[in-house]
C-alpha positions, 0 to 999 in steps of 0.5 A: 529486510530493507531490500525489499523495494518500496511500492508507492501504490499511485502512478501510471505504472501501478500494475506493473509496479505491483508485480515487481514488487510482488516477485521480487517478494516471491523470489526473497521469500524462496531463498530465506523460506525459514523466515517465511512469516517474518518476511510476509509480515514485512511486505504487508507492512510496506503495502498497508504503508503505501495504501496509508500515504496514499489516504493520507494525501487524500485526506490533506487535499479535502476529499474527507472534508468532501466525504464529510459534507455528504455525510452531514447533509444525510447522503450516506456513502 
C-alpha cells in the first residue's frame, strides 16, 4: 500500500497535488476492487496525516498560542 503517493496538503500546487493524488487513488482502487474498503481506509489515513502535520506545524509556530489569547480575553472564534 506504500505506492500510494504522499499528498503534503501545503504548497502552491495544492489542487493539482490533490488531483493526482485523488486519481492515481482512483486508478489503484480499479485494478485491486476486492480490497476496496482496505484501499479507502488507507488513503483517508494519508490525507488525515497530511492535514495533521499541517496542524501540527501551525501549532509550533504560535498560531494556538494566538488562538488561545483570543479565546481568554472572551473573543470566541
Amino acid at each position: 500500500m506504500n505506492v500510494i503517493p504522499f499528498f503534503s496538503g501545503e504548497g502552491p500546487n495544492i489542487e493539482s497535488d490533490l488531483a493526482s493524488f485523488l486519481q492515481y487513488a482512483k486508478t489503484f482502487l480499479d485494478q485491486y476492487p476486492s480490497h476496496e474498503n482496505t484501499i479507502v481506509f488507507i488513503i483517508k489515513l494519508k490525507i488525515i496525516g497530511s492535514a495533521r502535520r499541517i496542524l501540527d506545524g501551525l501549532i509550533s509556530s504560535g498560531s494556538e498560542k494566538s488562538y488561545n489569547s483570543r479565546r481568554s480575553k472572551g473573543n470566541n472564534v
